[in-house]
TIMITOR-239439 format. One line per 10 residues: number of its first residue (from 1); their letters; for each residue x negated, y, z of N, C-alpha, C, CB. Coordinates in steps of 0.02 Angstrom, whole numbers, m for minus. Each point is the difference from the previous one (the first is absolute). Last residue first. Glycine has a CB too. Layout:
N
NUM) a) X/Y/Z/X/Y/Z/X/Y/Z/X/Y/Z  ...
This chain:
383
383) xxxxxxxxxx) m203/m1401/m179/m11/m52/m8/m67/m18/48/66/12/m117  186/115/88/m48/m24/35/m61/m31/m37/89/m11/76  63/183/m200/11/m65/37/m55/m20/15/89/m33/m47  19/282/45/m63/m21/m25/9/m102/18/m84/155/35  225/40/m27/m46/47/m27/m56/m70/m27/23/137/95  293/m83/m57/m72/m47/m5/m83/32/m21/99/m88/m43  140/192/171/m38/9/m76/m60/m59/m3/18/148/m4  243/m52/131/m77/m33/20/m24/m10/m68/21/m71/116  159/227/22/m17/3/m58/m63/m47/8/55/118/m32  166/1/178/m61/m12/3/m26/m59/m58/14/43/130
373) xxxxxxxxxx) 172/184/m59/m16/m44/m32/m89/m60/m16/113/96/m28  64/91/162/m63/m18/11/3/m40/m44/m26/20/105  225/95/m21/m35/45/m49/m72/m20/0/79/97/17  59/m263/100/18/57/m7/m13/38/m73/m15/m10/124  m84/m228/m120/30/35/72/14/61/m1/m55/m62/57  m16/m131/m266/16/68/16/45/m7/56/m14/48/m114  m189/m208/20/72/0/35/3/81/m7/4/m119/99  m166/m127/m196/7/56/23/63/17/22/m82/21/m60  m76/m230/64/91/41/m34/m20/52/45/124/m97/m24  m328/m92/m56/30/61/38/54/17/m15/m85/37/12
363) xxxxxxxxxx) 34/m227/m135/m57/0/44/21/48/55/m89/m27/m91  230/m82/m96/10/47/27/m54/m18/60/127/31/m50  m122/m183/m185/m7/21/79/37/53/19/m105/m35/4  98/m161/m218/8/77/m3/13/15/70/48/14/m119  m127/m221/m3/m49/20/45/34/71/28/m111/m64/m66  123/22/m207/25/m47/74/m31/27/49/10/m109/m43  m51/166/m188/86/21/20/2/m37/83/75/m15/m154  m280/m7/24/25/m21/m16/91/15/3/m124/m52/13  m61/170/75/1/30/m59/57/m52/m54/m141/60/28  168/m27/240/m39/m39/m56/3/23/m44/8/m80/28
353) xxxxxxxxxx) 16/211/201/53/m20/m51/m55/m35/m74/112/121/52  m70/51/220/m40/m56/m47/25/m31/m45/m50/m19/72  105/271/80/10/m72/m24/m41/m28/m35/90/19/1  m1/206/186/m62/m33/m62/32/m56/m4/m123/42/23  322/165/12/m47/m79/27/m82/m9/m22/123/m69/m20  53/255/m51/m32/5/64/m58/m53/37/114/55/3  m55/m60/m258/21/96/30/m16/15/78/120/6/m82  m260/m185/m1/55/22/m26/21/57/22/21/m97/m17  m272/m10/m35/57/39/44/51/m1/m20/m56/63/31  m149/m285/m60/48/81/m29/23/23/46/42/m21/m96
343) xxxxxxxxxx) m210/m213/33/24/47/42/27/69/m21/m74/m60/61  29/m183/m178/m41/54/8/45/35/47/m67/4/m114  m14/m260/m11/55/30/33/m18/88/7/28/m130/71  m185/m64/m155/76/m46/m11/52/74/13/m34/m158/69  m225/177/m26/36/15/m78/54/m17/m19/m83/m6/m33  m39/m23/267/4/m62/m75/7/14/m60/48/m60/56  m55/212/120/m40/m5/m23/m17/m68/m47/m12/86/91  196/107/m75/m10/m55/53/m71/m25/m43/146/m42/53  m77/278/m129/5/m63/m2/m9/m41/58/m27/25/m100  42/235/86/65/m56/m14/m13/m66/29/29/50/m112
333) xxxxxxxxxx) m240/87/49/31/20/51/52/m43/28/m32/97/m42  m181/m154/m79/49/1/m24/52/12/44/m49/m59/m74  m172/220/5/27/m81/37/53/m25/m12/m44/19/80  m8/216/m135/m71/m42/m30/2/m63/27/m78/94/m5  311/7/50/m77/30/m35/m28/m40/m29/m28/63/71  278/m23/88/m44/m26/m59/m51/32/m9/77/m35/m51  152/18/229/m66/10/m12/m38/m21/m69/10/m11/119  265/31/m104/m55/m37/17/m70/40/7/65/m91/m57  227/89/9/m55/38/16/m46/m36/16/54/78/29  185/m62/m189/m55/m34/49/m50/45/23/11/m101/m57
323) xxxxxxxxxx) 194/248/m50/m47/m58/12/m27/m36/14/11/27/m13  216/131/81/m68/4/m32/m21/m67/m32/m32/88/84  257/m73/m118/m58/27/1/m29/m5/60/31/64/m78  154/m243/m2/m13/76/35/m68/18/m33/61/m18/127  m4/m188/m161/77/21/m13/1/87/26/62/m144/29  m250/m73/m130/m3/61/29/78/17/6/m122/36/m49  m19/m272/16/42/41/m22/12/64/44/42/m99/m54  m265/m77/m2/56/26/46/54/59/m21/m88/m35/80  m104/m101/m209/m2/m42/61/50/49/45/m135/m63/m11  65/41/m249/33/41/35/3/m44/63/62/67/m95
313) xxxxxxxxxx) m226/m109/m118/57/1/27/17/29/62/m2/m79/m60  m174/19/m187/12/47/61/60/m11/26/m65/83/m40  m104/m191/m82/32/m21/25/18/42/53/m34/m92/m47  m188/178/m56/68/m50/m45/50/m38/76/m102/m57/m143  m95/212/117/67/38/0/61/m67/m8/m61/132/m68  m198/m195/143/m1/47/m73/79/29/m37/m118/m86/m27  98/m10/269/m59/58/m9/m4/16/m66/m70/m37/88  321/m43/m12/m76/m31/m3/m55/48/m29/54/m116/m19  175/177/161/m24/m13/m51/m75/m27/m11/87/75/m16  172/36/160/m61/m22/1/m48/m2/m86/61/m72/121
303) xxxxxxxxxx) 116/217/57/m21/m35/m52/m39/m22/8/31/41/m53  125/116/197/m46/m59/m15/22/m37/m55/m28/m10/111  164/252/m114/1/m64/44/m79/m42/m13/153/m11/m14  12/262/11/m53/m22/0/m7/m58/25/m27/93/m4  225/69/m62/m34/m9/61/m76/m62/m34/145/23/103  m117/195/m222/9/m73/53/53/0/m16/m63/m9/100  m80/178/m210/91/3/m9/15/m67/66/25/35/m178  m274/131/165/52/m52/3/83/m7/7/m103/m21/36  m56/214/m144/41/m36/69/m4/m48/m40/86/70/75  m209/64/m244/m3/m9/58/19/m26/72/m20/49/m75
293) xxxxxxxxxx) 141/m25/m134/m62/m67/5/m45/28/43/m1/m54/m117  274/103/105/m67/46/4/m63/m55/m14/54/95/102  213/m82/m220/m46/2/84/m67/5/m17/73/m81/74  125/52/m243/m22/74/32/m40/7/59/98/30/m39  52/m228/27/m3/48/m49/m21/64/23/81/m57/m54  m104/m177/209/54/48/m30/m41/48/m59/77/4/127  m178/m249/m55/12/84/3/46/13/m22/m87/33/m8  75/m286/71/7/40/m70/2/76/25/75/m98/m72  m204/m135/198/59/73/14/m9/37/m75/m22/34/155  m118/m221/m116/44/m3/14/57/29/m14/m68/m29/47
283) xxxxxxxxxx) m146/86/17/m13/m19/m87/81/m20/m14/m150/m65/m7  9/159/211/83/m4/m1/18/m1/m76/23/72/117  m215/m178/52/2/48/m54/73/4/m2/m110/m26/m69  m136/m75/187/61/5/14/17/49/m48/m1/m35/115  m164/m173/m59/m6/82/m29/32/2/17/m36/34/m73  m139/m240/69/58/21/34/5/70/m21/m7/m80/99  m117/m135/m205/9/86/55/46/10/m20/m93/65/17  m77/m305/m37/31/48/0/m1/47/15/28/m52/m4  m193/m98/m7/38/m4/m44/63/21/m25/m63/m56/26  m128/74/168/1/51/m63/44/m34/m68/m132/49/42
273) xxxxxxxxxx) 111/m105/216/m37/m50/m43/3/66/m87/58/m170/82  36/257/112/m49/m16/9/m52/m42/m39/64/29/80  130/126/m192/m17/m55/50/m33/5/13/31/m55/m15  10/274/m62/m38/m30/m25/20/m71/65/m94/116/m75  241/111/11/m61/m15/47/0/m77/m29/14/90/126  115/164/m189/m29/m53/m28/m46/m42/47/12/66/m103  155/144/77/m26/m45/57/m38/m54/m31/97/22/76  98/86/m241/m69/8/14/m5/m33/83/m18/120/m93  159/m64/m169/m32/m56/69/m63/26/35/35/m108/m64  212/227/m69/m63/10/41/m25/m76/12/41/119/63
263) xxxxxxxxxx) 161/34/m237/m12/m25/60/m91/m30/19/148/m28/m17  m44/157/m153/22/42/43/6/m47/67/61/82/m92  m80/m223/m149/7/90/12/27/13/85/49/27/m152  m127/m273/161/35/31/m62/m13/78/m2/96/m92/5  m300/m70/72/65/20/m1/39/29/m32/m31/m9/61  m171/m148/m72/19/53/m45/94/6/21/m118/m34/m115  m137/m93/188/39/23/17/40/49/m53/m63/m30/102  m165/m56/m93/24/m48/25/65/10/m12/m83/m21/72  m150/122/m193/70/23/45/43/m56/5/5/117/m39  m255/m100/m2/51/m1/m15/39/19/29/m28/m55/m42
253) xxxxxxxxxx) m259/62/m3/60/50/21/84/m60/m33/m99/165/m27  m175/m223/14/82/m54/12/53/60/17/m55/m132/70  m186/226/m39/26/m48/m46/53/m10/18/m83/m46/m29  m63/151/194/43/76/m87/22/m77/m25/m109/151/m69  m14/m212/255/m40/37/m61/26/38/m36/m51/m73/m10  163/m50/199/m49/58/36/m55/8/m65/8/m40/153  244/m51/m238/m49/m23/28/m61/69/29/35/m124/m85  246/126/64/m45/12/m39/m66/m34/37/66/109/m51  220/m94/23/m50/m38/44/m61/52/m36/56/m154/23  210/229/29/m56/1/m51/m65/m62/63/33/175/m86
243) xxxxxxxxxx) 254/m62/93/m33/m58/24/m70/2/m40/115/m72/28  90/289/m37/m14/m83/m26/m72/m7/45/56/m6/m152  53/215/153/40/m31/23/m11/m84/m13/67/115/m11  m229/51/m61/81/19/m41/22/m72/30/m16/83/m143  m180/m158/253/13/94/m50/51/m24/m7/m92/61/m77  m60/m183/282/66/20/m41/m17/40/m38/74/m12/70  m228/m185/m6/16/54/m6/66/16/m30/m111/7/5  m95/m195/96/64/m21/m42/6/68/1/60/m121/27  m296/m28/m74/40/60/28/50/10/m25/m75/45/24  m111/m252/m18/55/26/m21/17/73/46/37/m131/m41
233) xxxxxxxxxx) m212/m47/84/m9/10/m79/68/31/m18/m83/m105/m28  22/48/263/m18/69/m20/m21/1/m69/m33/27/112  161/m193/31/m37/3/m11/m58/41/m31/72/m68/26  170/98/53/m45/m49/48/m72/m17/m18/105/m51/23  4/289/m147/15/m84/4/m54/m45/62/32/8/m153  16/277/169/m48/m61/m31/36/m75/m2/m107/67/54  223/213/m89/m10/m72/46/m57/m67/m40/151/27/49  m75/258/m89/m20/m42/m6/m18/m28/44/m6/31/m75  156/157/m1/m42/m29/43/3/m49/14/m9/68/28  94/161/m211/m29/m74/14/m27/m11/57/m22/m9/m99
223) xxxxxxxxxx) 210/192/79/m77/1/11/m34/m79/9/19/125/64  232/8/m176/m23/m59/38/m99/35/10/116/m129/m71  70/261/m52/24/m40/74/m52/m30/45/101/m34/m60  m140/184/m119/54/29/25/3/m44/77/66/38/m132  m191/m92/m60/m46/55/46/35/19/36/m67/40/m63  44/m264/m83/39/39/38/m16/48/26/38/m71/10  m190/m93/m114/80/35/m38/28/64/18/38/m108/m1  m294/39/101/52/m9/4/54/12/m40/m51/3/76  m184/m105/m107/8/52/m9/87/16/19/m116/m6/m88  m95/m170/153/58/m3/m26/4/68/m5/47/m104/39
213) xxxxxxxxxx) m248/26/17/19/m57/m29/66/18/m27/m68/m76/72  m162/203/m11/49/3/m18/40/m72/m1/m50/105/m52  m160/m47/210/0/m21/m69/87/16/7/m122/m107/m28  m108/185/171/66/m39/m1/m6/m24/m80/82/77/101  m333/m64/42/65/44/m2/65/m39/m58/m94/126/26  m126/m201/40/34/4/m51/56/36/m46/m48/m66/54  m20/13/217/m27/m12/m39/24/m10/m60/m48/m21/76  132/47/133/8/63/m39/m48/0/m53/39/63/95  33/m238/72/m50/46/28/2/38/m52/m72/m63/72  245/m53/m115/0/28/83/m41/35/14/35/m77/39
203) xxxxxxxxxx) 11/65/m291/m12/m63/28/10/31/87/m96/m66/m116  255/109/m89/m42/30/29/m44/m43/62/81/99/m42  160/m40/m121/m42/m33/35/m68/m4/m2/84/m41/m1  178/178/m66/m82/m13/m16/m16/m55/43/m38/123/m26  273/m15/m105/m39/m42/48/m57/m17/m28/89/m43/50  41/269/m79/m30/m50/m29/14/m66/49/m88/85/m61  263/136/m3/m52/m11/48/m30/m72/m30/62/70/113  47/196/m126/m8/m67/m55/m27/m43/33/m16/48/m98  190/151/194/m65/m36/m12/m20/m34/m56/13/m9/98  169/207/m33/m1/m52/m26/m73/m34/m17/111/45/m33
193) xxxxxxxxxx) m108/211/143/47/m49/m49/m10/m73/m20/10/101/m43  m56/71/224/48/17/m6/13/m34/m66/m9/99/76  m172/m130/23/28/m18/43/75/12/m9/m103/13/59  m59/m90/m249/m12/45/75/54/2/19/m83/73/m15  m43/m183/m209/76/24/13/m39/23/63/116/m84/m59  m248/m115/m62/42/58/m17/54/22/49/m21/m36/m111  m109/m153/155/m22/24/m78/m2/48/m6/34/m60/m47  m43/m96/286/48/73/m7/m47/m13/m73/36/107/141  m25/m318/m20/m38/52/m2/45/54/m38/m113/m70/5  110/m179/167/14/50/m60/m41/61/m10/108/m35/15
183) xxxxxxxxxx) m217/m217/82/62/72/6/33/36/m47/m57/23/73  m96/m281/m2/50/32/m40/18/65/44/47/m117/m60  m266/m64/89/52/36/38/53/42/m97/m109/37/174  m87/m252/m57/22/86/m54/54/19/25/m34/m20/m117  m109/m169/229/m18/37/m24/9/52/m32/m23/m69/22  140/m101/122/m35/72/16/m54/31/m47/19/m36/114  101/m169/m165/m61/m12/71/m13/57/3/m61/m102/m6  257/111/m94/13/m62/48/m87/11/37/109/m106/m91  m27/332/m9/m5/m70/m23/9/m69/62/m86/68/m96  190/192/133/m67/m18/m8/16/m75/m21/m64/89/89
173) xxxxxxxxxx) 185/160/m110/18/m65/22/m71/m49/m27/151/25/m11  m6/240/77/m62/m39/m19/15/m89/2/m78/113/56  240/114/m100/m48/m63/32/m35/m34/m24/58/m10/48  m109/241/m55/41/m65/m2/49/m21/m28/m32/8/69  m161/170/m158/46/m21/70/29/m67/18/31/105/m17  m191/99/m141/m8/m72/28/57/m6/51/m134/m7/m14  123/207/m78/m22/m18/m88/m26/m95/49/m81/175/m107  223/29/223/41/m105/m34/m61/3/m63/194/m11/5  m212/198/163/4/m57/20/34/m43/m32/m20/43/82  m148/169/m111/60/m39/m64/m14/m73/59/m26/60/m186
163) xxxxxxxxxx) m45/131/303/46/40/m51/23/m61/m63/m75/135/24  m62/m206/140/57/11/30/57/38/m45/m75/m3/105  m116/m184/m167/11/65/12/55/37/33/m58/m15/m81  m10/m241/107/2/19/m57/12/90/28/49/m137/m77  m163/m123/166/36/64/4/11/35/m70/m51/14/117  m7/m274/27/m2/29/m77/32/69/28/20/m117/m99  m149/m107/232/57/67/6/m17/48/m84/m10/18/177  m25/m269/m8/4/24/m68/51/67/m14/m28/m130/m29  m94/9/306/72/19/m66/m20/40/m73/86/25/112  m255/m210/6/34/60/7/55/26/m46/m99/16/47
153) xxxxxxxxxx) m8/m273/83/m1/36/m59/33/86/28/20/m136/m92  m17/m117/194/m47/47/11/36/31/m85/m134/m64/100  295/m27/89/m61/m31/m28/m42/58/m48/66/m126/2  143/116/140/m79/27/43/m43/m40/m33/31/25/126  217/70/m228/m43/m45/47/m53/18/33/28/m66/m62  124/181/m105/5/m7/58/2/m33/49/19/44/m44  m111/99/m165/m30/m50/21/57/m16/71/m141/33/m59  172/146/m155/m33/3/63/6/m88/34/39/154/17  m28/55/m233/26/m64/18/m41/m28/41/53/m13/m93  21/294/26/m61/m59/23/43/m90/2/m78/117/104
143) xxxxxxxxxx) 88/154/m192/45/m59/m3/m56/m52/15/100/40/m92  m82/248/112/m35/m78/m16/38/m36/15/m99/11/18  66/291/m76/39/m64/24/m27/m86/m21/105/99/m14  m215/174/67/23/m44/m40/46/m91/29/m116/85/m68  m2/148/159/47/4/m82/20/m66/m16/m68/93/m59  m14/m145/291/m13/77/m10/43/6/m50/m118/21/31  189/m216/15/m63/m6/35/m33/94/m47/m18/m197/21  267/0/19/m22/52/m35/m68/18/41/125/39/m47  m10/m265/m22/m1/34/44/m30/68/m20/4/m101/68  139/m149/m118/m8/83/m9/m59/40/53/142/m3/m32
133) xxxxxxxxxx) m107/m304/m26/56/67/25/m46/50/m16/77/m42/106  m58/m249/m120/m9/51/m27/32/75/25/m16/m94/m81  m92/m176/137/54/38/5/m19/76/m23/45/m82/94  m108/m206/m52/m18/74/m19/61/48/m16/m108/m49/m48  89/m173/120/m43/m5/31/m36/77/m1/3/m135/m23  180/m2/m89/12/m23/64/m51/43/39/43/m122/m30  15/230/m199/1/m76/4/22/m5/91/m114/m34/m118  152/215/27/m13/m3/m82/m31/m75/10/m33/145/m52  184/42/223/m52/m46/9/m26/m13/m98/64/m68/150  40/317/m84/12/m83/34/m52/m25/m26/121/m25/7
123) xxxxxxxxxx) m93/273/m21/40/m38/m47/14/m59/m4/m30/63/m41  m19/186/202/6/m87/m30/29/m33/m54/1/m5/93  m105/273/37/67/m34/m22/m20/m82/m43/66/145/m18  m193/23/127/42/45/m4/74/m41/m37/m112/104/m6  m124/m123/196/63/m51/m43/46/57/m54/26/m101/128  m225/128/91/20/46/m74/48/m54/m46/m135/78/m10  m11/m236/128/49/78/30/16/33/m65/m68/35/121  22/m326/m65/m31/53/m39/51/62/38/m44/m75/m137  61/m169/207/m57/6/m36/m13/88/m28/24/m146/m35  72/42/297/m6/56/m69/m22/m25/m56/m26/83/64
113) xxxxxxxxxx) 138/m269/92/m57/27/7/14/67/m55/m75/m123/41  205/m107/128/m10/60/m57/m45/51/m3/97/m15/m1  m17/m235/80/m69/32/m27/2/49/m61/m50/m107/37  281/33/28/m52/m49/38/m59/24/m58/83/m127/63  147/134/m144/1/74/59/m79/5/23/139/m19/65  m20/m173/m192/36/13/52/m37/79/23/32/m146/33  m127/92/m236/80/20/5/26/m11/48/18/m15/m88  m278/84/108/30/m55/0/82/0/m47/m79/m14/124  m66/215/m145/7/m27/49/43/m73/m34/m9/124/88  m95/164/m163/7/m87/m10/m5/m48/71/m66/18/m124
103) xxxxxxxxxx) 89/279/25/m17/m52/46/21/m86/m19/15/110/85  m75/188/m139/22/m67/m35/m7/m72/65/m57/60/m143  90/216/152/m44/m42/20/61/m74/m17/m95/96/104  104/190/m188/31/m31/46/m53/m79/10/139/72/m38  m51/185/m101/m42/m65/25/8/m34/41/m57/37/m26  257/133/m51/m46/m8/17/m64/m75/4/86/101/38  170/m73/m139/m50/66/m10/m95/3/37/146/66/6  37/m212/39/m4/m36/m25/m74/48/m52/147/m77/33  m108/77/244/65/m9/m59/m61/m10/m95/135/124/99  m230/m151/124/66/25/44/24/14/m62/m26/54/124
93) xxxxxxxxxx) m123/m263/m119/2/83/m27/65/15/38/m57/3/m136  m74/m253/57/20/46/83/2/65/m4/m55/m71/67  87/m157/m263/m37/73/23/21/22/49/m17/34/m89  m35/m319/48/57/85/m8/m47/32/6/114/m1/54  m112/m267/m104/m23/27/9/53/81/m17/m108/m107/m8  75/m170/82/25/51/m7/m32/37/m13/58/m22/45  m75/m257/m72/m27/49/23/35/89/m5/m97/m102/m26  162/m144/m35/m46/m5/47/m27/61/31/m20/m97/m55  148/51/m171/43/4/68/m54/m40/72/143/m16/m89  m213/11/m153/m5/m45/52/54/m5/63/m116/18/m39
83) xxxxxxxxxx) 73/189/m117/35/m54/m42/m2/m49/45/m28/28/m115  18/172/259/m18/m11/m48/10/m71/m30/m63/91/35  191/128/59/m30/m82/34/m39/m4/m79/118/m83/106  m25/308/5/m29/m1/m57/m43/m91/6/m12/169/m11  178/53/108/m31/m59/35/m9/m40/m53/50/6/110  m13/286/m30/19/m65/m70/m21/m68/47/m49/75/m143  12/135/252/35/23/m61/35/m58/m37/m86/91/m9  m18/m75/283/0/m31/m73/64/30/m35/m60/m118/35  66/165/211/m44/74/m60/m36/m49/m75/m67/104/138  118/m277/61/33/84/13/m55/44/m53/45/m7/161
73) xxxxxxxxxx) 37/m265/m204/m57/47/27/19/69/1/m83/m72/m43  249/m139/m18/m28/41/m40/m41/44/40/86/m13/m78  m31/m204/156/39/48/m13/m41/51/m34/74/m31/90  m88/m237/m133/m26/56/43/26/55/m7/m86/m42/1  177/m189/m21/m68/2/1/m39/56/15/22/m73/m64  233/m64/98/m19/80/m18/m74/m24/7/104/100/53  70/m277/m155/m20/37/59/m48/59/m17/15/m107/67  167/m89/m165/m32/60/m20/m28/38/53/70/1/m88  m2/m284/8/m25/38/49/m24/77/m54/m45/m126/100  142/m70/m229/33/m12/59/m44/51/71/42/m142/m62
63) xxxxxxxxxx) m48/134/m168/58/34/3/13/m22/94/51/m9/m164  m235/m98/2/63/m20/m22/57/49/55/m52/m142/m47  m169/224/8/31/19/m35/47/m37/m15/m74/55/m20  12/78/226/m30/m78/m7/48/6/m86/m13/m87/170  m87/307/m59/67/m37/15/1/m49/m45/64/91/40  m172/138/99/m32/m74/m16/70/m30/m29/m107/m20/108  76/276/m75/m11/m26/27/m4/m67/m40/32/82/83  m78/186/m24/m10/m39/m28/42/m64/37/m108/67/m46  173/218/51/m54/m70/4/m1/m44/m44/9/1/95  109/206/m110/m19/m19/87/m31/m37/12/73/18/33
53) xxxxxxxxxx) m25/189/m227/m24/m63/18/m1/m39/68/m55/43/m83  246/147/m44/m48/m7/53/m54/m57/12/90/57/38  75/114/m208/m33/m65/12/m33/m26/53/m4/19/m91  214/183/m24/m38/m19/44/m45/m69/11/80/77/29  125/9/m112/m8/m45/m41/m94/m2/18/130/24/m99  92/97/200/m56/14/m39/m71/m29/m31/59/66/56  175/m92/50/6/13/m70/m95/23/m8/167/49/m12  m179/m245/127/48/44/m22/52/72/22/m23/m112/m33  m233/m69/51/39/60/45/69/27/m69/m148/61/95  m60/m290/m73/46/54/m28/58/28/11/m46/m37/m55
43) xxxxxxxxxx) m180/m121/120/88/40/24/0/34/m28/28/m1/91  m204/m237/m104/38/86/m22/52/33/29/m21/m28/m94  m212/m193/103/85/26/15/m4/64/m18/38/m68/99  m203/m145/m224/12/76/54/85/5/m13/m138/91/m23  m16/m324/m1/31/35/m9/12/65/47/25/m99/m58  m158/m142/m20/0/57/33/39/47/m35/m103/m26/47  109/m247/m53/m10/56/m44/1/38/55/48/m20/m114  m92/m257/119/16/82/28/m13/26/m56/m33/12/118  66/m286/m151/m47/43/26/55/64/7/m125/m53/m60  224/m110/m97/m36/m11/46/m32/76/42/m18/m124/m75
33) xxxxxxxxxx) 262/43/m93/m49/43/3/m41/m34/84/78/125/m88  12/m240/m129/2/m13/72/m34/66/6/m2/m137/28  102/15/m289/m65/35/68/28/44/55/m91/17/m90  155/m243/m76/24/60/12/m61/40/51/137/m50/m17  m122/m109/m222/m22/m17/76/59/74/40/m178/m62/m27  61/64/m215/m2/m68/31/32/11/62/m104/m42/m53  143/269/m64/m51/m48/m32/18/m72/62/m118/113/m61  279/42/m99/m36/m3/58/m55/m64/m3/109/59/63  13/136/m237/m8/m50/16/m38/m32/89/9/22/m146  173/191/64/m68/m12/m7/m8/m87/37/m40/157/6
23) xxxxxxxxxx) 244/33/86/m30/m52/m37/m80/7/m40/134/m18/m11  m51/178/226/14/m19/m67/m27/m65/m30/7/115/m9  66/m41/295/m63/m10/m59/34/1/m65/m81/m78/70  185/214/139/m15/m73/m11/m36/10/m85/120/m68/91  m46/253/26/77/m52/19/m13/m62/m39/101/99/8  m257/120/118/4/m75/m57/49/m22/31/m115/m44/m37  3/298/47/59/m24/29/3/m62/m44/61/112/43  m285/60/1/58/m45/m26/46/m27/14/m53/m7/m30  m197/191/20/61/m14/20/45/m54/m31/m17/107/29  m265/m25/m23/58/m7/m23/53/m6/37/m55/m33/m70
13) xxxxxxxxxx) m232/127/33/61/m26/36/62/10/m25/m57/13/84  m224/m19/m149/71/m13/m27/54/m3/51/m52/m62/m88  m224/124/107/38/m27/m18/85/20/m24/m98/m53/62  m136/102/71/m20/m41/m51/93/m26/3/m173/m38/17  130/196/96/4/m55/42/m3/m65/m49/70/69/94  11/91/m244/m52/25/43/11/m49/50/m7/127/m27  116/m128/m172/m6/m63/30/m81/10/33/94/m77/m93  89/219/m41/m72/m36/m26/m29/m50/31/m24/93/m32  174/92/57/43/m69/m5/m54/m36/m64/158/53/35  m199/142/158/19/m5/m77/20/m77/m10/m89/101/m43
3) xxx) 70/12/254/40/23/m14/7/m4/m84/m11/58/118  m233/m25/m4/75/1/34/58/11/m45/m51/47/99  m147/12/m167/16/m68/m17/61/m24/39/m120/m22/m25
């Protein structure tokens, strides 16, 4: 899972360079960015393009304080906040090949504890309170979702065979009151060809066992994964480069979204109040001739749009590549929690920025020192 652009650590990360907002109507007023976002630092080592995590840190979202919150823990793989930005969680392994011990702690660092061993690898949080990861246990491999409080209950663990590890996988992504859960699932194909893949859901305690809801287009590019609406009567999903809602029965399947040939939307995350989302796409950009619909042609910019597709508009202009970057899932990663504004990466800086065009921050600046380039990424806004 490492390393797929699926949005393991439950998610989506992006890149961006903004030389400022696009038109689209605005709404009443102007919006103010309030409250914290949590954010991680980066170095990136040139020429060899090398990543290094170093930490965490805090940074107020009208722009005016960025400080360090915690340095990244000796022998953590990843650093994994969860949607509240209240709480951390990593893997402790001497590299990435081996097991290793899951741990959760405060985000300053403060009451850190094991929850689980044998780790073989993570996929992040799926609310404030549970968290999902790998582990391997004699033949067979498990995906447990795990409790990371001290209130009562046990971790919900599903396994699947070792010789067919995608007929269940991730990501996973669980309902608002925890009861179901969404994964993918392997149809057809193996390792050496082209998948088919479903989305299923499935109650937690395994009662009823799953159910089909979507059947994927695409077998080449994309692997549907599915996000719960704030209120858990909606699920959002990528295929063939477009935007789809569908309800947790199979009904209402639509498609929101209809980019041009050879370009892409996708990231999709859900307001807090669920009347919007947020995406990002390079719908924009006329492909060259002869290109690939697999790549992205970018550069790639924020969008927005209302939950049933309508009123879609462009909230930032792109003059470079990469993309935005954000945390996203089963929460509403980006967003500020009024739903007025949302948090991004640019090529080096993080920033805040109203869905209205206003409010536009530089929270963290980033900087290149020598052959060091250092890189801040929004993961999670306070709440």
């Amino acid at each position: 899972m490492r390393g797929r652009w699926t949005g393991a650590l439950v998610a989506v990360f992006f890149t961006l360079v903004i030389a400022g907002g696009a038109g689209g109507a605005r709404a009443m007023g102007t919006w103010s960015p309030r409250g914290q976002v949590v954010v991680s630092k980066t170095a990136i080592a040139s020429p060899s393009g090398n990543v290094t995590l170093l930490g965490l840190y805090l940074a107020r979202a009208n722009g005016s304080q960025c400080r360090a919150l915690l340095r990244k823990p000796k022998g953590a793989l990843d650093l994994a906040v969860s949607p509240d930005g209240r709480s951390v969680a990593y893997r402790v392994a001497t590299s990435y090949e081996v097991p290793g011990d899951l741990v959760v702690s405060n985000v300053d660092g403060s009451s850190r504890r094991v929850l689980a061993t044998n780790v073989t690898d993570v996929q992040g949080w799926v609310n404030n309170h549970q968290f999902v990861y790998y582990e391997q246990a004699a033949e067979t491999r498990m995906i447990t979702i795990i409790r990371t409080d001290h209130s009562a209950g046990t971790p919900s663990k599903l396994s699947w065979s070792a010789d067919h590890p995608d007929l269940f996988g991730g990501p996973i992504a669980l309902s608002p009151d925890g009861q179901f859960m969404t994964f993918r699932r392997r149809l057809v194909g193996d390792r050496d060809t082209p998948p088919d893949m479903s989305v299923n859901v499935i109650r937690v305690d395994g009662v009823g066992g799953s159910r089909d809801l979507y059947h994927g287009q695409n077998t080449y590019a994309w692997e549907p994964a599915p996000s719960w609406s704030p209120d858990g009567l909606t699920l959002l999903f990528d295929d063939i480069a477009s935007i789809f809602r569908i309800a947790p029965d199979g009904s209402g399947l639509r498609r929101l979204t209809h980019p041009r040939t050879l370009t892409m939307d996708v990231g999709a995350s859900w307001s807090p109040n669920g009347t919007k989302i947020l995406f990002t796409s390079d719908r924009h950009v006329r492909p060259a001739a002869g290109g690939d619909a697999t790549d992205p042609v970018g550069p790639f910019d924020v969008y927005v749009m209302n939950a049933d597709g309508t009123h879609l508009r462009r909230l930032t202009v792109t003059k470079l590549p990469p993309p935005p970057r954000w945390v996203s899932g089963s929460w509403s990663g980006p967003w500020s929690p009024d739903s007025r504004g949302f948090a991004y990466g640019r090529l080096l800086d993080a920033a805040v920025q109203g869905v209205d065009g206003t409010g536009k921050r530089t929270i963290c600046a980033g900087a290149k020192k020598g052959k060091i380039t250092y890189q801040y990424t929004p993961l999670a806004w306070r709440r």
